[in-house]
PyMOL commands that place a pseudoatom at each C-alpha (Angstrom):
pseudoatom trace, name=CA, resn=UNK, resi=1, chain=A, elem=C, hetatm=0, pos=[-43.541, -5.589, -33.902]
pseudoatom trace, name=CA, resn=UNK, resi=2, chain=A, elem=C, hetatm=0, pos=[-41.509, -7.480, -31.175]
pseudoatom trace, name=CA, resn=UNK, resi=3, chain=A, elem=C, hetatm=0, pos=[-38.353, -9.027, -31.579]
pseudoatom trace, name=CA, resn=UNK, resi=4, chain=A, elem=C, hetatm=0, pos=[-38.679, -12.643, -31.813]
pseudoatom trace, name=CA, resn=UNK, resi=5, chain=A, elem=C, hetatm=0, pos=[-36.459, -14.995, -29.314]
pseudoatom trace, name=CA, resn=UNK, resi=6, chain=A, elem=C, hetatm=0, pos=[-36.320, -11.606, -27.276]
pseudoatom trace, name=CA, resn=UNK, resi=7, chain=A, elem=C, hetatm=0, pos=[-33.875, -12.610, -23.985]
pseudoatom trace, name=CA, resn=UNK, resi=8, chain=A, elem=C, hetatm=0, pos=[-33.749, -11.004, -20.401]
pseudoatom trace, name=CA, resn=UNK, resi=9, chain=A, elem=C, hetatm=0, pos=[-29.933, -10.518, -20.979]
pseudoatom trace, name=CA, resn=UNK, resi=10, chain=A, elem=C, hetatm=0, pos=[-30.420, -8.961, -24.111]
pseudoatom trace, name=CA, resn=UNK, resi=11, chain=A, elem=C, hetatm=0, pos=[-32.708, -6.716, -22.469]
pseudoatom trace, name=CA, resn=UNK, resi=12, chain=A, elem=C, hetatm=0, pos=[-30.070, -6.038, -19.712]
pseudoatom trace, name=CA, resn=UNK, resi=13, chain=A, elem=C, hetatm=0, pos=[-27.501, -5.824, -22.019]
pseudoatom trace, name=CA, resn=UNK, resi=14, chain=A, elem=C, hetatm=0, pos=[-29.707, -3.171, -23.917]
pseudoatom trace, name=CA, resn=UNK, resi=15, chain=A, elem=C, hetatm=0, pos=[-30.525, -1.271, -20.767]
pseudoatom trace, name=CA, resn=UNK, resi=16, chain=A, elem=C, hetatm=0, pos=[-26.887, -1.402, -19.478]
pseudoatom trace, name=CA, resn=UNK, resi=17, chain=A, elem=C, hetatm=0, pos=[-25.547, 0.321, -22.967]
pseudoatom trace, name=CA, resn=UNK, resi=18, chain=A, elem=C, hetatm=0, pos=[-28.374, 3.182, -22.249]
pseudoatom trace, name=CA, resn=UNK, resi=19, chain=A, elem=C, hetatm=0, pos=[-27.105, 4.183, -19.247]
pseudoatom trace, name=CA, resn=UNK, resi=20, chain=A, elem=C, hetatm=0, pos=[-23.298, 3.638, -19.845]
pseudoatom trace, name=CA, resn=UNK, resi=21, chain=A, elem=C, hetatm=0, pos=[-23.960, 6.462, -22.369]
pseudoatom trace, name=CA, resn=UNK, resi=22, chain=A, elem=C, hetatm=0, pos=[-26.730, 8.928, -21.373]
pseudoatom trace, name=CA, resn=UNK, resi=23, chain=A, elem=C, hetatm=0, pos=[-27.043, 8.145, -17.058]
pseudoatom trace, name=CA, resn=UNK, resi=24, chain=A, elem=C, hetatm=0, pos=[-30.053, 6.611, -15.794]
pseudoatom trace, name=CA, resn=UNK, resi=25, chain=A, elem=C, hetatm=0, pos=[-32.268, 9.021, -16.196]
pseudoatom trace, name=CA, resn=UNK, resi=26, chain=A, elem=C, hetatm=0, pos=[-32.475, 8.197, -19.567]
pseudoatom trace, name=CA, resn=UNK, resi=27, chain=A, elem=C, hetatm=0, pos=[-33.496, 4.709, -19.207]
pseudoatom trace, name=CA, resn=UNK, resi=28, chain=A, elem=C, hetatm=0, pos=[-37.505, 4.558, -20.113]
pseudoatom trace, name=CA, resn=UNK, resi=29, chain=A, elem=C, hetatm=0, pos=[-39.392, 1.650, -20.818]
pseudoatom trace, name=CA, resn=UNK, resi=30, chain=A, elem=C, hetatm=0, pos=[-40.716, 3.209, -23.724]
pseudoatom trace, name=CA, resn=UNK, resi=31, chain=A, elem=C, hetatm=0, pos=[-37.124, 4.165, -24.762]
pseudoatom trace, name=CA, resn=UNK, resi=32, chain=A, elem=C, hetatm=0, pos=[-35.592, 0.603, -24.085]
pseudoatom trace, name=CA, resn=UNK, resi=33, chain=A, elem=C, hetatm=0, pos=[-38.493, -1.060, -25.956]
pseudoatom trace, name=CA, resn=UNK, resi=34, chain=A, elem=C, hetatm=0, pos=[-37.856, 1.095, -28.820]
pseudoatom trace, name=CA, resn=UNK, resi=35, chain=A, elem=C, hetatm=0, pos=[-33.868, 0.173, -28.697]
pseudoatom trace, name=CA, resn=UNK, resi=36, chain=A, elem=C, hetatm=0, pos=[-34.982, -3.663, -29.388]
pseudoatom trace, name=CA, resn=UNK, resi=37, chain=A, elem=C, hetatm=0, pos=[-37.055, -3.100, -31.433]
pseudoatom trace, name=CA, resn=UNK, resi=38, chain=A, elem=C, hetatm=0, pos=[-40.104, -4.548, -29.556]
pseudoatom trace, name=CA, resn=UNK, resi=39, chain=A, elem=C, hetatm=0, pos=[-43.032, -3.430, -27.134]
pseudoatom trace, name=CA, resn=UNK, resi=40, chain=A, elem=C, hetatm=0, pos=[-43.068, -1.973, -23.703]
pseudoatom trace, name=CA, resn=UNK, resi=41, chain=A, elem=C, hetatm=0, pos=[-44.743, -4.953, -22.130]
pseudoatom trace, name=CA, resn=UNK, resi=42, chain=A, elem=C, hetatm=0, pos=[-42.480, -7.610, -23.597]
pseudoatom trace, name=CA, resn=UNK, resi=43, chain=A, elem=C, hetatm=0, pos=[-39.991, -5.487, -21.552]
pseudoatom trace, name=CA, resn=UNK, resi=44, chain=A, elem=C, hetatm=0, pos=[-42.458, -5.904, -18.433]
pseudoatom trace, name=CA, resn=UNK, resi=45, chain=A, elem=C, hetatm=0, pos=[-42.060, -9.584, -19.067]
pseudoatom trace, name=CA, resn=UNK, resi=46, chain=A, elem=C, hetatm=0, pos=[-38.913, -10.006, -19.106]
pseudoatom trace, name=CA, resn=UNK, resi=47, chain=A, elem=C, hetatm=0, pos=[-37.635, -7.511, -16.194]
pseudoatom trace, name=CA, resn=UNK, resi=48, chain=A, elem=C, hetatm=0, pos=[-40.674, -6.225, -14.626]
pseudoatom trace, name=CA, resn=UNK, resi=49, chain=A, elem=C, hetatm=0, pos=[-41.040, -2.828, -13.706]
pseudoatom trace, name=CA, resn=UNK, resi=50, chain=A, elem=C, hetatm=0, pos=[-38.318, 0.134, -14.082]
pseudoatom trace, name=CA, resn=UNK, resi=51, chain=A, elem=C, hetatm=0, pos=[-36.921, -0.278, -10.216]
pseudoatom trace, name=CA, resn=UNK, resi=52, chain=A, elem=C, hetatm=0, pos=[-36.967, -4.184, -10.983]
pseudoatom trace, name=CA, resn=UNK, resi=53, chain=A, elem=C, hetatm=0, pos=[-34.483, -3.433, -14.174]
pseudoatom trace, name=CA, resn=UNK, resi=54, chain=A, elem=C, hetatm=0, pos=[-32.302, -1.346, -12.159]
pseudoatom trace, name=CA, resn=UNK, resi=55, chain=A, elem=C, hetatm=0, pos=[-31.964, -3.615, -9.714]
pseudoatom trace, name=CA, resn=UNK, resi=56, chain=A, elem=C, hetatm=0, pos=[-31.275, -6.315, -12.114]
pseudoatom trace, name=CA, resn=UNK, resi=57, chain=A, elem=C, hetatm=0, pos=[-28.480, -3.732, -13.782]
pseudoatom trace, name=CA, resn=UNK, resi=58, chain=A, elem=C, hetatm=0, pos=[-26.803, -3.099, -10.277]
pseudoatom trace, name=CA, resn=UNK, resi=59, chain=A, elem=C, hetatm=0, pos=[-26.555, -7.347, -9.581]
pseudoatom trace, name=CA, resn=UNK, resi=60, chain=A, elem=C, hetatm=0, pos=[-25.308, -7.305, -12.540]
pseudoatom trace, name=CA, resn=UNK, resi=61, chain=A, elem=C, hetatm=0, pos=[-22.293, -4.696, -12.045]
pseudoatom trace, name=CA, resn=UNK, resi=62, chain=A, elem=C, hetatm=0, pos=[-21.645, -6.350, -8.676]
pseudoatom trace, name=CA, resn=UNK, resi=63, chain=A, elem=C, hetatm=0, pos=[-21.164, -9.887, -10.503]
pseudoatom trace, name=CA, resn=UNK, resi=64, chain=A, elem=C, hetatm=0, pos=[-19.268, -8.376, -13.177]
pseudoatom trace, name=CA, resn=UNK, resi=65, chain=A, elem=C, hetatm=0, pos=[-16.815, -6.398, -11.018]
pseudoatom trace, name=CA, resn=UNK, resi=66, chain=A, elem=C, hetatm=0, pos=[-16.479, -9.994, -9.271]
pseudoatom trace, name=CA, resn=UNK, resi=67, chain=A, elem=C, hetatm=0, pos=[-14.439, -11.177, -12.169]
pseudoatom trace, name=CA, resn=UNK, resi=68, chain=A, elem=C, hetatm=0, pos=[-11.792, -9.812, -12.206]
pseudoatom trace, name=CA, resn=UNK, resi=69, chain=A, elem=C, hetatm=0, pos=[-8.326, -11.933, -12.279]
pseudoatom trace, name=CA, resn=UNK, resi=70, chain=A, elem=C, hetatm=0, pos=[-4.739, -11.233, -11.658]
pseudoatom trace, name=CA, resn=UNK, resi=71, chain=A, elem=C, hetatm=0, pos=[-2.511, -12.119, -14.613]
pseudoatom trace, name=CA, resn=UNK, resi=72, chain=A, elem=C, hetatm=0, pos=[1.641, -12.185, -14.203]
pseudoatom trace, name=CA, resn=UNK, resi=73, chain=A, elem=C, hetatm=0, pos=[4.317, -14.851, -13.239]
pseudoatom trace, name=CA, resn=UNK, resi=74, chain=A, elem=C, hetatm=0, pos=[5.060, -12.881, -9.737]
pseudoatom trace, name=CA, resn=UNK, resi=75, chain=A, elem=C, hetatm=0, pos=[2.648, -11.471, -6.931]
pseudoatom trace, name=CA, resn=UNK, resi=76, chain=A, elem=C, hetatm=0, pos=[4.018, -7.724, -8.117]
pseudoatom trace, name=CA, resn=UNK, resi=77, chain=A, elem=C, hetatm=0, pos=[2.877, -7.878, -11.409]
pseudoatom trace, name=CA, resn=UNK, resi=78, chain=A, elem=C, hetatm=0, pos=[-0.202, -9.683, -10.358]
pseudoatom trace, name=CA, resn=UNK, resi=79, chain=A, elem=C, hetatm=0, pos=[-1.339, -7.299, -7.888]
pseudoatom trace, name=CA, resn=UNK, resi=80, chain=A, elem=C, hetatm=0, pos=[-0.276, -4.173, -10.308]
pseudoatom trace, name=CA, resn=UNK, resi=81, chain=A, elem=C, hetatm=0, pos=[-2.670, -6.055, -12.944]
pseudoatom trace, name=CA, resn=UNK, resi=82, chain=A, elem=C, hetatm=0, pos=[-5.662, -6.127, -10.594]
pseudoatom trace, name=CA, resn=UNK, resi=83, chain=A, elem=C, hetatm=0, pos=[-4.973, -2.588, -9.714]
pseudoatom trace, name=CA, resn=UNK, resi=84, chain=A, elem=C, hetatm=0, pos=[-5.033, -2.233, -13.740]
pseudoatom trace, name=CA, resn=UNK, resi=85, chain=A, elem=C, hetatm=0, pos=[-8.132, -4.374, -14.167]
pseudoatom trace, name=CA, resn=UNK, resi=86, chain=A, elem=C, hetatm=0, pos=[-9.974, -2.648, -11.239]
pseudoatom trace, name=CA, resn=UNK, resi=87, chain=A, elem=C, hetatm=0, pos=[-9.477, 0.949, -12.725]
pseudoatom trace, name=CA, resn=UNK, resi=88, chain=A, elem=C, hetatm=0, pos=[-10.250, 0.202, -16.052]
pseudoatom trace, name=CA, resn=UNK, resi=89, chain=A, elem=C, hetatm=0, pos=[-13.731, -1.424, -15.270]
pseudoatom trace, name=CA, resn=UNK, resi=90, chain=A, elem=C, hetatm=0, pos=[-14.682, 1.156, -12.858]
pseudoatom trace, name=CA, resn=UNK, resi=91, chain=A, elem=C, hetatm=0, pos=[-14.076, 3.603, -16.072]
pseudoatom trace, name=CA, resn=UNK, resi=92, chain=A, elem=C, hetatm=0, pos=[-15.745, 1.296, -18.170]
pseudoatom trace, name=CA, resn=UNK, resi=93, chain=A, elem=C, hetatm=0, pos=[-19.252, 1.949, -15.978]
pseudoatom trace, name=CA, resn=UNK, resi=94, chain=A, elem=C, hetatm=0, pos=[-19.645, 5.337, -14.160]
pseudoatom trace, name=CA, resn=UNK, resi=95, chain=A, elem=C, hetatm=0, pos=[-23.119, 5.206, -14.095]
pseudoatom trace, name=CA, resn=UNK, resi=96, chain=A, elem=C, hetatm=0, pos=[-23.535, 2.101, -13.620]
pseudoatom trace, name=CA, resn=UNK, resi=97, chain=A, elem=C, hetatm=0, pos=[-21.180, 2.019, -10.570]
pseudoatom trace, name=CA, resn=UNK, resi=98, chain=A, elem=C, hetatm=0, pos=[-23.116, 5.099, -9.103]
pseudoatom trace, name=CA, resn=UNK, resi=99, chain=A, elem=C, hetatm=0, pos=[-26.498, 2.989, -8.606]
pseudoatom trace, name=CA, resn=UNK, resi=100, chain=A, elem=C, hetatm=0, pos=[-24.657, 0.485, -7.200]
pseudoatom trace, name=CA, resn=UNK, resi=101, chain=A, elem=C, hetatm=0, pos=[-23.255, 2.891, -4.368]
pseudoatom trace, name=CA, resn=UNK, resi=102, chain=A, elem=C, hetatm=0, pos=[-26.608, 4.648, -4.329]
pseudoatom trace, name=CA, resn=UNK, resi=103, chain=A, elem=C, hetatm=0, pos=[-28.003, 1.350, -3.400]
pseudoatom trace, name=CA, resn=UNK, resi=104, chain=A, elem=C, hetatm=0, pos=[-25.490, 0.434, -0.627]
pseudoatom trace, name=CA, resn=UNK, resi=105, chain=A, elem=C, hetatm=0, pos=[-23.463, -2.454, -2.636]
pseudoatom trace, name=CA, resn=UNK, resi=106, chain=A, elem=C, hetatm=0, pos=[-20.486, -0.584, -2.645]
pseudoatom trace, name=CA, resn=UNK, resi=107, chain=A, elem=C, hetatm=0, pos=[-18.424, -2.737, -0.180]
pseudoatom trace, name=CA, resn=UNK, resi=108, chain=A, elem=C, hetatm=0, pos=[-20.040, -6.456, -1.602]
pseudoatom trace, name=CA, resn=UNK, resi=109, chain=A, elem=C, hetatm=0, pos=[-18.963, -5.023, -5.188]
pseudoatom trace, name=CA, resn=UNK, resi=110, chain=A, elem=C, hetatm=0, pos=[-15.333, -4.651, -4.104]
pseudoatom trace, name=CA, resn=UNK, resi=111, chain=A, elem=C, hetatm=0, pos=[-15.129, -7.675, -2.218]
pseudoatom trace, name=CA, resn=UNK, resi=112, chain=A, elem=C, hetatm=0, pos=[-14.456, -10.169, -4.441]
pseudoatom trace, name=CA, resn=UNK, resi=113, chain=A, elem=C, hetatm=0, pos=[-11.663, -7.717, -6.045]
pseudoatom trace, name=CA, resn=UNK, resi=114, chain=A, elem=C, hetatm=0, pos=[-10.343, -7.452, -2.076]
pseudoatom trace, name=CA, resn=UNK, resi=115, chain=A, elem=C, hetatm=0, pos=[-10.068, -11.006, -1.957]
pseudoatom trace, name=CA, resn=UNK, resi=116, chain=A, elem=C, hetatm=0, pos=[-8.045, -11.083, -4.874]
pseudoatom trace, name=CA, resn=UNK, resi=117, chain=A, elem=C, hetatm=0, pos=[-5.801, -9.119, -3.658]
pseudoatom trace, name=CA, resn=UNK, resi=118, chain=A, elem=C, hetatm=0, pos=[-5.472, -10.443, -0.192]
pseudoatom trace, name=CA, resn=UNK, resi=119, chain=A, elem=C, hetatm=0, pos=[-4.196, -13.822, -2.529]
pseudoatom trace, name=CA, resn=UNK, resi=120, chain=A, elem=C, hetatm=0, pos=[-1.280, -11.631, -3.695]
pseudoatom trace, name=CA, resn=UNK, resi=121, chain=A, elem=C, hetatm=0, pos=[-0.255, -10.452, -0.745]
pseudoatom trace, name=CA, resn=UNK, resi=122, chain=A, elem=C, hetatm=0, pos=[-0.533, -13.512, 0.986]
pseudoatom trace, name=CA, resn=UNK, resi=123, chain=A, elem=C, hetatm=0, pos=[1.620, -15.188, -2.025]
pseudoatom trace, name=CA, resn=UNK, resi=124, chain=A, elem=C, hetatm=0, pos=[3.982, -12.180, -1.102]
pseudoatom trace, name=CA, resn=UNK, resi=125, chain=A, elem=C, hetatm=0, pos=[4.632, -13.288, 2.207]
pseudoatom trace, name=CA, resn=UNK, resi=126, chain=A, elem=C, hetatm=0, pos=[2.598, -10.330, 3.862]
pseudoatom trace, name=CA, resn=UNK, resi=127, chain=A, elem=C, hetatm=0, pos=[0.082, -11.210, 6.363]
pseudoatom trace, name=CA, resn=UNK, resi=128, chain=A, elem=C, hetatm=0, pos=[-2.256, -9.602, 8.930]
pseudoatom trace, name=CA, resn=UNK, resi=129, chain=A, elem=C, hetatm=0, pos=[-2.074, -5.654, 9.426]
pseudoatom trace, name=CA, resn=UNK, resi=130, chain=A, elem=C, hetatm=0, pos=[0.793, -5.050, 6.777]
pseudoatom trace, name=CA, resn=UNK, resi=131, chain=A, elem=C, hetatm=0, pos=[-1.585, -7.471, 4.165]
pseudoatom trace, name=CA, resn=UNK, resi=132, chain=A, elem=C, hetatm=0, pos=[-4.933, -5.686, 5.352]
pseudoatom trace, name=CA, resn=UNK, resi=133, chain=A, elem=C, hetatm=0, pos=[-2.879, -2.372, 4.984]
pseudoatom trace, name=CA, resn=UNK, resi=134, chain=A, elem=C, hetatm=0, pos=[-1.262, -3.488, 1.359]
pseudoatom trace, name=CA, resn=UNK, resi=135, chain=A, elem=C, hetatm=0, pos=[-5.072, -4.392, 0.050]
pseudoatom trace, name=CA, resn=UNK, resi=136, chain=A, elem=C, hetatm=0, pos=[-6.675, -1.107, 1.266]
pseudoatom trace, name=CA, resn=UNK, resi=137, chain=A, elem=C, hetatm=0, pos=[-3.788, 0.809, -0.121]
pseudoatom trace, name=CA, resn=UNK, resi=138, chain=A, elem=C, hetatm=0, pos=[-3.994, -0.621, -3.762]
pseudoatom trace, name=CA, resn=UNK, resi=139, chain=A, elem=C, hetatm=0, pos=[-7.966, -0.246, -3.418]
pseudoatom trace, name=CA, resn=UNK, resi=140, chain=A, elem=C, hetatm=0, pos=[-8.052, 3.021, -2.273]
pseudoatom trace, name=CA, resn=UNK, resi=141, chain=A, elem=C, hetatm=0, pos=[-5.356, 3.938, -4.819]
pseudoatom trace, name=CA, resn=UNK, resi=142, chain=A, elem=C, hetatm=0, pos=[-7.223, 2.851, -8.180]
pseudoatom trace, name=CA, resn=UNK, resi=143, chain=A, elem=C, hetatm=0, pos=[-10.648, 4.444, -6.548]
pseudoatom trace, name=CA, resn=UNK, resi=144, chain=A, elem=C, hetatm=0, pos=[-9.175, 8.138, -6.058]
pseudoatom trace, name=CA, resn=UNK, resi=145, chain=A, elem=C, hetatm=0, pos=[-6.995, 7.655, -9.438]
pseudoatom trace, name=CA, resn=UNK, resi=146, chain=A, elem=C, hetatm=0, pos=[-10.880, 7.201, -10.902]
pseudoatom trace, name=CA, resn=UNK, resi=147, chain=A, elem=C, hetatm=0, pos=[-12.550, 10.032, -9.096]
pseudoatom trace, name=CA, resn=UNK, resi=148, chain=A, elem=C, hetatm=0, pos=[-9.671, 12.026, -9.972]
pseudoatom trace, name=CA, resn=UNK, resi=149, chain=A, elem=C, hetatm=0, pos=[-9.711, 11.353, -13.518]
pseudoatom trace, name=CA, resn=UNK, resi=150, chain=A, elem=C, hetatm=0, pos=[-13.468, 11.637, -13.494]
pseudoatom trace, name=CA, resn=UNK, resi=151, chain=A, elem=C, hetatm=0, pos=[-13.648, 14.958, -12.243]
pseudoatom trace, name=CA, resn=UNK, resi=152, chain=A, elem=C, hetatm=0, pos=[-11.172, 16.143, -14.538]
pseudoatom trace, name=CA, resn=UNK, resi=153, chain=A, elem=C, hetatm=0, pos=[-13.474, 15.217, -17.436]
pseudoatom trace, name=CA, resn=UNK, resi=154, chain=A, elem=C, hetatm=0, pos=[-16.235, 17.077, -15.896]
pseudoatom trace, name=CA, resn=UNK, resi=155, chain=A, elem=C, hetatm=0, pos=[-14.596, 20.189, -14.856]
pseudoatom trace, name=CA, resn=UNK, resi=156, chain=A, elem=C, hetatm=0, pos=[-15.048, 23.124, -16.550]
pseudoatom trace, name=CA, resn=UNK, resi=157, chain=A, elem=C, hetatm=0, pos=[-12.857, 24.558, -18.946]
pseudoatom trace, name=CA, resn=UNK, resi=158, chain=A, elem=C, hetatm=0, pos=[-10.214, 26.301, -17.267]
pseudoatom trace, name=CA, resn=UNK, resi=159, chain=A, elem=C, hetatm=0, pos=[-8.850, 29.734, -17.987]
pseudoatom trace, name=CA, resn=UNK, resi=160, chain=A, elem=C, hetatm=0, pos=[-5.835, 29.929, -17.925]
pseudoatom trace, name=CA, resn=UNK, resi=161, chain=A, elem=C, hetatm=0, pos=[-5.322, 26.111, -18.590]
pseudoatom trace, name=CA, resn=UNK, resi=162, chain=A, elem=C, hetatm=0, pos=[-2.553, 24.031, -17.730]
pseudoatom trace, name=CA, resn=UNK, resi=163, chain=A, elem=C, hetatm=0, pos=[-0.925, 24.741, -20.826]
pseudoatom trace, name=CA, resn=UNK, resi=164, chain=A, elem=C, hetatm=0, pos=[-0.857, 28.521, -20.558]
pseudoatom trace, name=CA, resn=UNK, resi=165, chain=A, elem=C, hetatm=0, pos=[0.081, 28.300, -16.769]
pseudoatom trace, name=CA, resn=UNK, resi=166, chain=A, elem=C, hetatm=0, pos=[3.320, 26.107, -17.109]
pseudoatom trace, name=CA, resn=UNK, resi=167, chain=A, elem=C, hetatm=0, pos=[4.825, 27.741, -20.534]
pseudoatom trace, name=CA, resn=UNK, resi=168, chain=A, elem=C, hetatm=0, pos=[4.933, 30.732, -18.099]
pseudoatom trace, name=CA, resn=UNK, resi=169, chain=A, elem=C, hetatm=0, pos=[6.243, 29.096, -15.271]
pseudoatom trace, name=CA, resn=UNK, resi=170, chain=A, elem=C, hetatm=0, pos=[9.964, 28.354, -14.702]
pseudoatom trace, name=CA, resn=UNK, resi=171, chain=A, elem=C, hetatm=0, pos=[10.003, 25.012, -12.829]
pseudoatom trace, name=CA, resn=UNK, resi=172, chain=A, elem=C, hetatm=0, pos=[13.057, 25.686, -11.040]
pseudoatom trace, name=CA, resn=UNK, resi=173, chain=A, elem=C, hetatm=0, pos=[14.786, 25.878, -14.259]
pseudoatom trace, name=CA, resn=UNK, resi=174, chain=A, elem=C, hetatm=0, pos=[13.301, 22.705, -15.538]
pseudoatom trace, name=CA, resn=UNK, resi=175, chain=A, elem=C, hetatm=0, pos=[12.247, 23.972, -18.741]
pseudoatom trace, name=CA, resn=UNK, resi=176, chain=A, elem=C, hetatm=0, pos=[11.805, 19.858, -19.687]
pseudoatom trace, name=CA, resn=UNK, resi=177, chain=A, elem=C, hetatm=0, pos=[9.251, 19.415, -16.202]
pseudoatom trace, name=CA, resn=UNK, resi=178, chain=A, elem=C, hetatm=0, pos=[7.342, 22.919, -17.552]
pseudoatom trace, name=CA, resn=UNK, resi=179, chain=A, elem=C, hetatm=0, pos=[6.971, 21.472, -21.384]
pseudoatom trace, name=CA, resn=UNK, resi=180, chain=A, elem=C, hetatm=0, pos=[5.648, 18.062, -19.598]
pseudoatom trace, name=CA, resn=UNK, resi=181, chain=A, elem=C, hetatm=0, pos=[2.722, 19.463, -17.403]
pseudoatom trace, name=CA, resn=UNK, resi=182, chain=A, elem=C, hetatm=0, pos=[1.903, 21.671, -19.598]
pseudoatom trace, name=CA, resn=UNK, resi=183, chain=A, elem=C, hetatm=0, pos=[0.404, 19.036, -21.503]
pseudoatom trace, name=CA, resn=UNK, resi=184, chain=A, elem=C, hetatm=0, pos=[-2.866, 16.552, -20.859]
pseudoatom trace, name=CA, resn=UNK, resi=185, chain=A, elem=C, hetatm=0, pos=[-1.446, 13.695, -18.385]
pseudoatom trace, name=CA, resn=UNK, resi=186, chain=A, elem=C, hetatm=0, pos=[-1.458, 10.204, -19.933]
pseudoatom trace, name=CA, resn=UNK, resi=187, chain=A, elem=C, hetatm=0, pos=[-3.803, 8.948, -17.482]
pseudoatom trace, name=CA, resn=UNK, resi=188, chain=A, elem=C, hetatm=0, pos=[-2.743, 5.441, -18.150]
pseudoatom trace, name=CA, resn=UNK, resi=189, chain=A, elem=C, hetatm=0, pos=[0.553, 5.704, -17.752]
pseudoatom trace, name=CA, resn=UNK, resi=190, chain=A, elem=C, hetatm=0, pos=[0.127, 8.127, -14.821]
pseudoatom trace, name=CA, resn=UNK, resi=191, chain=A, elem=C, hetatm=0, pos=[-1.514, 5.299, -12.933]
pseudoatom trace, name=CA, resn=UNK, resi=192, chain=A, elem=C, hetatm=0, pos=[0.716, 2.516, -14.250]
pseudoatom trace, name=CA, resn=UNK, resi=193, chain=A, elem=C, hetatm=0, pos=[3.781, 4.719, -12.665]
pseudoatom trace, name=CA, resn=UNK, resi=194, chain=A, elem=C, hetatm=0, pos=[2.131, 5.365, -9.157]
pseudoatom trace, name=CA, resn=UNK, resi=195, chain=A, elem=C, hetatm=0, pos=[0.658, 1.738, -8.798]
pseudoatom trace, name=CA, resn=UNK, resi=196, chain=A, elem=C, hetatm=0, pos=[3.509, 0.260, -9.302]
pseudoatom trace, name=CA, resn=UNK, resi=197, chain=A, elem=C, hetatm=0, pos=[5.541, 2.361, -6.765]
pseudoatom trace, name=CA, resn=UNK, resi=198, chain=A, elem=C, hetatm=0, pos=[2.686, 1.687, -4.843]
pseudoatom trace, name=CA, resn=UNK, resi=199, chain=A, elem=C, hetatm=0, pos=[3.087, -1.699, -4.759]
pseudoatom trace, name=CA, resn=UNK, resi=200, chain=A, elem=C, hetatm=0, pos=[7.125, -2.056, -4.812]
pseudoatom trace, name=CA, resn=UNK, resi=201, chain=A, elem=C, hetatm=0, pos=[6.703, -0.326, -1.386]
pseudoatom trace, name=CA, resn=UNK, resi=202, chain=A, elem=C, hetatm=0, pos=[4.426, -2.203, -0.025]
pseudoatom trace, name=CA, resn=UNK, resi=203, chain=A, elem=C, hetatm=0, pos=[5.967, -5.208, -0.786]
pseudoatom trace, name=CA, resn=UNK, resi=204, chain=A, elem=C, hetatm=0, pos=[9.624, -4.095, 0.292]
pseudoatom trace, name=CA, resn=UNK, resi=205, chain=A, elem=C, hetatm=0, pos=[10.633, -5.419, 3.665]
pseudoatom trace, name=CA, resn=UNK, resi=206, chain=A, elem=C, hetatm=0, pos=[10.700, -3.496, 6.894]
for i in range(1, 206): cmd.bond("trace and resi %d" % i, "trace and resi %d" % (i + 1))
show_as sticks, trace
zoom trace
């Protein structure tokens, strides 16, 4: 039985949650009509075939990753919060940011997120080469802090682990350092404390 008042973006919305949590390979028509609740071909109406979704699911991304806003009172906090913003989204979307890259969008995604930043830096007082160099710094820091953190959650597990390695390792006699790596890194705050010395550098003089 199909849904009644059945909506494109609730079928985007529906396809988007599939493949946030199972990839894109597990996005079927058959599958995503089930999900609603309502039959394949009011699926074809609404989105047309399975590359026309996709498609529709990467423009999508790209807009979304376009709205991103600084928040803050100076142009340090506000660039650290668009670094914040930034990393959290990309996290937010793996899979969805994947079939954006596969399709080539990469660089119009991040564009509206560069220009944001160029606003900062500008409002900073930095301009040409030292503001190009301060926005593909901050980018280029939140995308490896991502890959990073993604490949950590698909590594396997490791034997001996972290834990096992630093509780027999001296640190230089820092039995405090050992104790602290030897646990899982708060990812968040790991970030937080690099951005931001990221950033206080880049915006020092000299």
């Amino acid at each position: 039985m199909t849904r009644p008042n059945l909506t494109r973006e609730a079928v985007l919305d529906a396809a988007a949650d599939l493949v946030k949590q199972q990839g894109p390979r597990a996005l079927t028509m058959r599958k995503l009509a089930a999900e609603l609740g309502t039959a394949v071909t009011s699926i074809y109406w609404h989105v047309g075939h399975r590359e026309s979704l996709l498609d529709a699911l990467v423009e999508r991304t790209v807009r979304e990753l376009g709205g991103i806003r600084a928040v803050g009172h100076t142009p340090r906090t506000r660039l650290v919060s668009l670094a914040r913003t930034l990393r959290r989204e990309l996290l937010a979307r793996p899979h969805l940011i994947a079939m954006v890259h596969e399709r080539g969008l990469t660089e119009r995604m991040f564009l509206p997120a560069q220009q944001a930043l160029i606003t900062e830096t500008h409002a900073a007082g930095l301009r040409g080469t030292r503001a190009a160099e301060a926005v593909r710094a901050v980018q280029f820091q939140v995308i490896g802090h991502v890959l990073v953190e993604r490949n950590r959650e698909r590594q396997p597990v490791q034997r001996p682990g972290e834990v096992e390695l630093w509780e027999a390792a001296a640190a230089d006699g820092d039995p405090a350092l050992a104790r602290m790596l030897a646990r899982a890194p708060d990812t968040e705050r790991l970030f937080l404390v690099s951005v931001r010395a990221l950033v206080d550098g880049l915006l020092s003089p000299g």
